[in-house]
C-alpha positions as YAML, in Angstrom:
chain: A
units: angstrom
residues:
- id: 1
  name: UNK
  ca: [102.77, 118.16, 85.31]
- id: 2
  name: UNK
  ca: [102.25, 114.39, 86.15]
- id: 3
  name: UNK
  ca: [103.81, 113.42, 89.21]
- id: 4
  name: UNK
  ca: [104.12, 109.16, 90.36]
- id: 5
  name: UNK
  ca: [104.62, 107.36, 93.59]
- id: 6
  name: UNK
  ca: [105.61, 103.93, 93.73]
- id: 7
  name: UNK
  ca: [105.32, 102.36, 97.08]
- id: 8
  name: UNK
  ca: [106.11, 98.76, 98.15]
- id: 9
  name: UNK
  ca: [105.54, 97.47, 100.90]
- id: 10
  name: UNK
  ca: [104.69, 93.44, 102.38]
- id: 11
  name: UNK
  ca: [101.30, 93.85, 103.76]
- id: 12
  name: UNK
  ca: [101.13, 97.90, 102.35]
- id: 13
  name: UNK
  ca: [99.15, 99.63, 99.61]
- id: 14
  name: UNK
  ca: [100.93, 100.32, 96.65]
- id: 15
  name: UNK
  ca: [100.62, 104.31, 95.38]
- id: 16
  name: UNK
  ca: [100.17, 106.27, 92.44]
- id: 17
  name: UNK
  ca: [100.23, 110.12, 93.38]
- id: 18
  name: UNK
  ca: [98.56, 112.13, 90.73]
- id: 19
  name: UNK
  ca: [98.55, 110.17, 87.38]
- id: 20
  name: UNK
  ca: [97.43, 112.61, 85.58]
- id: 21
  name: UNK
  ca: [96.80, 110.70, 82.14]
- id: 22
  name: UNK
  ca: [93.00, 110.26, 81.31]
- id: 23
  name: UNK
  ca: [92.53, 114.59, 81.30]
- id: 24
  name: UNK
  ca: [95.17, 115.72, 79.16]
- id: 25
  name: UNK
  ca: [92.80, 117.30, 76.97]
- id: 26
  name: UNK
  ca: [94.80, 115.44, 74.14]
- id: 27
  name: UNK
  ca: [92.54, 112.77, 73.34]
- id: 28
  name: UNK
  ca: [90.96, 109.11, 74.06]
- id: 29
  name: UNK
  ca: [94.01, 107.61, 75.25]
- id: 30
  name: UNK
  ca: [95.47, 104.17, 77.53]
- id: 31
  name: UNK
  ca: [98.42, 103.58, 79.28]
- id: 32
  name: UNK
  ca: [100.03, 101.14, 81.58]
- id: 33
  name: UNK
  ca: [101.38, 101.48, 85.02]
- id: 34
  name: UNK
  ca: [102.95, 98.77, 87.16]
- id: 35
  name: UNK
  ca: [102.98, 98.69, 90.96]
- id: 36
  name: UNK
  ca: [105.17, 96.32, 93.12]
- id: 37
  name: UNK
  ca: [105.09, 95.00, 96.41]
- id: 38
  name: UNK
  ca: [108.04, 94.80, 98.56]
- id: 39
  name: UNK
  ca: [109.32, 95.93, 101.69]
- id: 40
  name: UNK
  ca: [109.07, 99.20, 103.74]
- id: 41
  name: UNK
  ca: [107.44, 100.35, 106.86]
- id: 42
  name: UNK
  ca: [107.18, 103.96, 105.58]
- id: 43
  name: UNK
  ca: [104.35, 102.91, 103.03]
- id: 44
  name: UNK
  ca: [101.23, 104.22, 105.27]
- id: 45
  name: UNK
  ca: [102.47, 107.31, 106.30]
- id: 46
  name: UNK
  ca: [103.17, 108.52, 102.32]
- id: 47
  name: UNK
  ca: [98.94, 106.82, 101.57]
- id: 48
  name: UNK
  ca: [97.83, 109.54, 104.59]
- id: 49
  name: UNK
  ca: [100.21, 112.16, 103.09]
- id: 50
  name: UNK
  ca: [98.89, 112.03, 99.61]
- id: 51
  name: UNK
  ca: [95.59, 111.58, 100.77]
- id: 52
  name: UNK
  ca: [94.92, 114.72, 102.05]
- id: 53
  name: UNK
  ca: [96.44, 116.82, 99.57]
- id: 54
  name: UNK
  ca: [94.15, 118.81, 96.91]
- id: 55
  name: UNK
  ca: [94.43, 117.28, 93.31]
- id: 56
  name: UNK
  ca: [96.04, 120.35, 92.07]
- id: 57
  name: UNK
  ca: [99.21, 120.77, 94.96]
- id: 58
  name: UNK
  ca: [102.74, 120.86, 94.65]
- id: 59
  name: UNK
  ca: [105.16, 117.84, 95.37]
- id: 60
  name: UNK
  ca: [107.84, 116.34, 94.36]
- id: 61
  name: UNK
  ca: [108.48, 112.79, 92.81]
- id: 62
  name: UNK
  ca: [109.86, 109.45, 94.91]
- id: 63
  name: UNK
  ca: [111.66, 106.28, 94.24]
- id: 64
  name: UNK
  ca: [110.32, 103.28, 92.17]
- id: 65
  name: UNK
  ca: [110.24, 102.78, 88.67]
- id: 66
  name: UNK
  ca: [107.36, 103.02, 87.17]
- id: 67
  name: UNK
  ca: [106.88, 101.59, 83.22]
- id: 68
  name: UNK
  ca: [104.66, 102.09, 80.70]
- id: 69
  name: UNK
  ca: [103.35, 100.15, 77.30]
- id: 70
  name: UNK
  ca: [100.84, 99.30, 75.14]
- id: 71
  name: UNK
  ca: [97.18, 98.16, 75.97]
- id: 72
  name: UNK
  ca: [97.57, 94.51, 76.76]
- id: 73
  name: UNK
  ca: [94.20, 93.90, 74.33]
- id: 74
  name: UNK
  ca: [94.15, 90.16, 74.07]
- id: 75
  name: UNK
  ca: [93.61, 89.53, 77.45]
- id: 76
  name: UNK
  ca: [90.18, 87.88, 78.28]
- id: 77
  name: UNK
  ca: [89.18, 90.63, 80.39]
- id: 78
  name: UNK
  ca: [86.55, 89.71, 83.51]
- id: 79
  name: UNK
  ca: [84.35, 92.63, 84.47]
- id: 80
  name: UNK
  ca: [83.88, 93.75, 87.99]
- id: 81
  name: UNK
  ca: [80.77, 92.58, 89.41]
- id: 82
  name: UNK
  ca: [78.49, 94.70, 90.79]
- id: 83
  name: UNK
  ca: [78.72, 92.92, 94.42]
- id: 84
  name: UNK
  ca: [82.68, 93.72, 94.34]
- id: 85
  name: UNK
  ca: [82.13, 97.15, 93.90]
- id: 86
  name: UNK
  ca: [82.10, 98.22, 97.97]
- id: 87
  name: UNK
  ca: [82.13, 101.76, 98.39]
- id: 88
  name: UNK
  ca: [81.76, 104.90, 95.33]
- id: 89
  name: UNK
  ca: [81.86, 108.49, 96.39]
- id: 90
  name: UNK
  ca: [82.63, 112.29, 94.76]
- id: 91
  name: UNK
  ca: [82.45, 114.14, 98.12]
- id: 92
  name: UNK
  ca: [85.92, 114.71, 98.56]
- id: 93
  name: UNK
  ca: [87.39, 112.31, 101.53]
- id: 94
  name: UNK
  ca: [90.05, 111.37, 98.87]
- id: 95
  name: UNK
  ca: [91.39, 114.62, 97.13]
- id: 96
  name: UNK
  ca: [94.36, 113.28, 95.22]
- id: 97
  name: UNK
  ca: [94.48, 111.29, 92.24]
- id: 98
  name: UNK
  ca: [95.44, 107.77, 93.68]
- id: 99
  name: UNK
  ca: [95.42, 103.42, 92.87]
- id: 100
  name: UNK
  ca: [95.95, 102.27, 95.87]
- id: 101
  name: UNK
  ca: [96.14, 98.29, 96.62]
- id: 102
  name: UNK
  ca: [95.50, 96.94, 100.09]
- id: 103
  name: UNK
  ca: [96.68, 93.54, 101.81]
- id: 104
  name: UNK
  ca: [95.61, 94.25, 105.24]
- id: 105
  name: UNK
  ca: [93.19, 94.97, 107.36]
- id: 106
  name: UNK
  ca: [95.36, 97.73, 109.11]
- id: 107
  name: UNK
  ca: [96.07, 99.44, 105.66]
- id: 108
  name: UNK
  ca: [92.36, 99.00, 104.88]
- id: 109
  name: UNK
  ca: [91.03, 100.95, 107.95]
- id: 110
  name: UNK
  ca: [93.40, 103.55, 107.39]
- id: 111
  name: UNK
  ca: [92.07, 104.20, 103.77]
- id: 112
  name: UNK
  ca: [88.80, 103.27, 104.65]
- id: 113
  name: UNK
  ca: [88.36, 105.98, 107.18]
- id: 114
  name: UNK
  ca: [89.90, 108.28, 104.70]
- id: 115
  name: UNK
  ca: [87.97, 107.78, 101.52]
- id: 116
  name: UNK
  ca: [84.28, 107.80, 103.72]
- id: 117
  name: UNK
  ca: [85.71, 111.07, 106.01]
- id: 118
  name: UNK
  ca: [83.62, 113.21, 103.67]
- id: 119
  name: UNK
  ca: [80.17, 111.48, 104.74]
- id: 120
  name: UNK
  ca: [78.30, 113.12, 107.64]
- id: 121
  name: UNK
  ca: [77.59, 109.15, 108.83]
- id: 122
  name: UNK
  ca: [80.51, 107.16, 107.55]
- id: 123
  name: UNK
  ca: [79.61, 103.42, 106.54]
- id: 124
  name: UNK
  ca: [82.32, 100.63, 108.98]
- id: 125
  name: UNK
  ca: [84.50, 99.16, 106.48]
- id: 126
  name: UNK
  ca: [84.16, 95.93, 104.72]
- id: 127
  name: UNK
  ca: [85.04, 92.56, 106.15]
- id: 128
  name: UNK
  ca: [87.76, 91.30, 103.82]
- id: 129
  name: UNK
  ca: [89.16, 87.92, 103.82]
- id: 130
  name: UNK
  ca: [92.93, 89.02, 103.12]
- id: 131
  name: UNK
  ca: [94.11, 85.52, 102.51]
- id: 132
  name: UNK
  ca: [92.21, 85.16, 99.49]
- id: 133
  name: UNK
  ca: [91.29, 89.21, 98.27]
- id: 134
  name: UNK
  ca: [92.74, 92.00, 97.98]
- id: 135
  name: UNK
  ca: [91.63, 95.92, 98.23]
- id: 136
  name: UNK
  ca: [92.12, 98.39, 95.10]
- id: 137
  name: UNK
  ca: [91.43, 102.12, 95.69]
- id: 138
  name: UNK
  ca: [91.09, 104.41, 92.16]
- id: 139
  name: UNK
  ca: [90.21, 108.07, 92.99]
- id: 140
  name: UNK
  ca: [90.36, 110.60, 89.84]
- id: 141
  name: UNK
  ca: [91.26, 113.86, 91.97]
- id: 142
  name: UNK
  ca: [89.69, 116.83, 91.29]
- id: 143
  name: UNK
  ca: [87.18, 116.70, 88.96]
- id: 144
  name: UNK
  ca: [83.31, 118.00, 88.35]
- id: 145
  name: UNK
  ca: [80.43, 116.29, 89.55]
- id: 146
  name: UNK
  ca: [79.34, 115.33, 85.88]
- id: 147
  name: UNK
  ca: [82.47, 112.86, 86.09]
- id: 148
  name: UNK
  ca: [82.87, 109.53, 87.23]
- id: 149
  name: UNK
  ca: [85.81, 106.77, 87.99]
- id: 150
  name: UNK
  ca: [85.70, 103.22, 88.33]
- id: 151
  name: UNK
  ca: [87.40, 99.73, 88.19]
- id: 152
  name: UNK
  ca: [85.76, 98.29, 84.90]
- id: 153
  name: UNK
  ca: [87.83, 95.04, 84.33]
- id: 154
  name: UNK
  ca: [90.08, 92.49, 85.37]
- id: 155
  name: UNK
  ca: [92.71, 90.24, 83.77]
- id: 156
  name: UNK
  ca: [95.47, 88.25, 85.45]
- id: 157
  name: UNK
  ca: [98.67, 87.09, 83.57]
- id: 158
  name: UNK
  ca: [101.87, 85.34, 84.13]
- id: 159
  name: UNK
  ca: [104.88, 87.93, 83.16]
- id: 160
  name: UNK
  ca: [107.88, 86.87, 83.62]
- id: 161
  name: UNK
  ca: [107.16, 84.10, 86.39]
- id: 162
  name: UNK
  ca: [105.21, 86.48, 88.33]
- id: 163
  name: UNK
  ca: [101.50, 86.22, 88.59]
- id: 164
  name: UNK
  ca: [100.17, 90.27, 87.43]
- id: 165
  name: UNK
  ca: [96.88, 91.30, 88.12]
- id: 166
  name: UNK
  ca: [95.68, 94.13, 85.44]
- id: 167
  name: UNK
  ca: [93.42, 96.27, 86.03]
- id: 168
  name: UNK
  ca: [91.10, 98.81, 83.77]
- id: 169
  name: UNK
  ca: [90.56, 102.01, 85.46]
- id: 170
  name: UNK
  ca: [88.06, 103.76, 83.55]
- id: 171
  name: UNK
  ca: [87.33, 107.93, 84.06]
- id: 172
  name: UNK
  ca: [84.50, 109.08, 82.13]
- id: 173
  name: UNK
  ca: [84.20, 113.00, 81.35]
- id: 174
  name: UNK
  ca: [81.36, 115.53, 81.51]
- id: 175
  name: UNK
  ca: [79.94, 117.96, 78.93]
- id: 176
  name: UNK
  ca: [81.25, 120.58, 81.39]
- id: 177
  name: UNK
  ca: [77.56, 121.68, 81.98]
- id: 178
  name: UNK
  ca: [78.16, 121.98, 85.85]
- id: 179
  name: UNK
  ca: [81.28, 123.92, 86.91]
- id: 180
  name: UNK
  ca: [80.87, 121.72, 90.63]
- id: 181
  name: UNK
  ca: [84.10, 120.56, 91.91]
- id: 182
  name: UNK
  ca: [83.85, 116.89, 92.85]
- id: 183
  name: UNK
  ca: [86.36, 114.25, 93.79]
- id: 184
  name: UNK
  ca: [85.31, 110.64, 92.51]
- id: 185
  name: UNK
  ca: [87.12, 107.57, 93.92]
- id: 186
  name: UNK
  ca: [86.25, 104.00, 93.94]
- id: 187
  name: UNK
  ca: [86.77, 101.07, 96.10]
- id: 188
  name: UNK
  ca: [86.74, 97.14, 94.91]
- id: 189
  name: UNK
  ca: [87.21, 93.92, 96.27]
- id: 190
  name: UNK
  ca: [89.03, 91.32, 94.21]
- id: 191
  name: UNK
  ca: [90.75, 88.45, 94.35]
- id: 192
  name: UNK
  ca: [94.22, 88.51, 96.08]
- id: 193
  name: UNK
  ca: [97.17, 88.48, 93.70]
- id: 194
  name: UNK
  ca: [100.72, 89.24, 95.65]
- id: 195
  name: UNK
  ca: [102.54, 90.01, 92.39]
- id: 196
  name: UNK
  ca: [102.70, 93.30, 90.69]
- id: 197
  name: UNK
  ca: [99.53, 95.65, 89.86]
- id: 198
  name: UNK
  ca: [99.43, 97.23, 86.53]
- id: 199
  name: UNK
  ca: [96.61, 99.90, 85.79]
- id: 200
  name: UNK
  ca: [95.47, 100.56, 82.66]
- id: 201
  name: UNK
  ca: [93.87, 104.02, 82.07]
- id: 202
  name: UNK
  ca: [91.00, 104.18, 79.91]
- id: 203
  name: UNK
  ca: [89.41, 108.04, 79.25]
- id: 204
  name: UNK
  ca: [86.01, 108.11, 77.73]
- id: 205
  name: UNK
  ca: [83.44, 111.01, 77.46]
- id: 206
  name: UNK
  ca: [79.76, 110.99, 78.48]
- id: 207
  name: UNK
  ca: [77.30, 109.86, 75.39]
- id: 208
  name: UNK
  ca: [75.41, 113.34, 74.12]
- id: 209
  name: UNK
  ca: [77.87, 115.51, 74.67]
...
């Protein structure tokens, strides 16, 4: 069962609660989601809620639409580079299948001490110049160790007068050699957009297998 949260909030992440599209088992497969920012002061307390949950538990659905389409392919994609790339980890601090954008440094700390809670020395979070970046947050759920997550491209576009960032979230599968639970997540830095986030799922499998 796929479940959504749509958040939106002025200076607040927005959330996606358990998207549970790139291990269907149906296939190599892409699809859009759109995240808006807006108003509402009950934004950080639903990121801490659905952060500790494991990647398989119960819950029910919450307001916000949430749309879906095809891949936007003629976009001029721009990778993420390797020095925006600030934090990658499978231990577990994140056990829910999240994208999570952050516009403050409040929100940041908050999911910052969340995703790293899983390291016996956590690192301090990033300094972040909010004005002109932004935070994203992609974490797969449960998974195995052989599988990974990650931010692999940007595009921005203007939709219907609003600037939208897009964003390639990329989950790459194991052979299922090691039966390891793991729980990969990702955190980038890019640059600030304060229109609507759309994610677009890509599922690929590891080469060999």
């Amino acid at each position: 069962m796929e479940e959504n949260r749509e958040a939106t909030g002025g200076n607040a992440p927005a959330v996606n609660r358990r998207a549970k599209l790139m291990h269907n088992g149906e296939g190599t497969g892409e699809r859009v989601r759109r995240f808006r920012t807006g108003a509402g002061p009950w934004v950080l307390s639903l990121v801490l809620a659905a952060t500790v949950l494991a990647g398989c538990g119960g819950g029910g659905g919450a307001g916000g639409a949430v749309t879906s389409g095809p891949t936007p392919a003629a976009f001029a994609w721009e990778p993420v580079p390797a020095a925006s790339r600030l934090y990658y980890d499978n231990s577990g601090g994140v056990r829910d299948s999240l994208r999570v954008v952050v516009r403050d440094a409040g929100t940041l700390g908050v999911i910052w001490a969340q995703a790293t809670s899983g390291q016996s020395s956590p690192p301090p979070p990033p300094a972040v110049d909010f004005d002109r970046e932004m935070i994203l947050l992609v974490a797969a759920g449960r998974k195995t160790a052989e599988e990974q997550i990650r931010v692999d491209s940007l595009a921005v576009q203007n939709l219907r007068g609003e600037r939208t960032l897009f964003a390639v979230v990329q989950l790459t599968e194991g052979c299922g050699r090691f039966n390891i639970d793991a729980w990969p997540l990702e955190i980038v830095r890019v640059s600030r957009v304060n229109g609507p986030v759309e994610f677009v799922e890509r599922r690929t499998r590891t080469a060999g297998c």
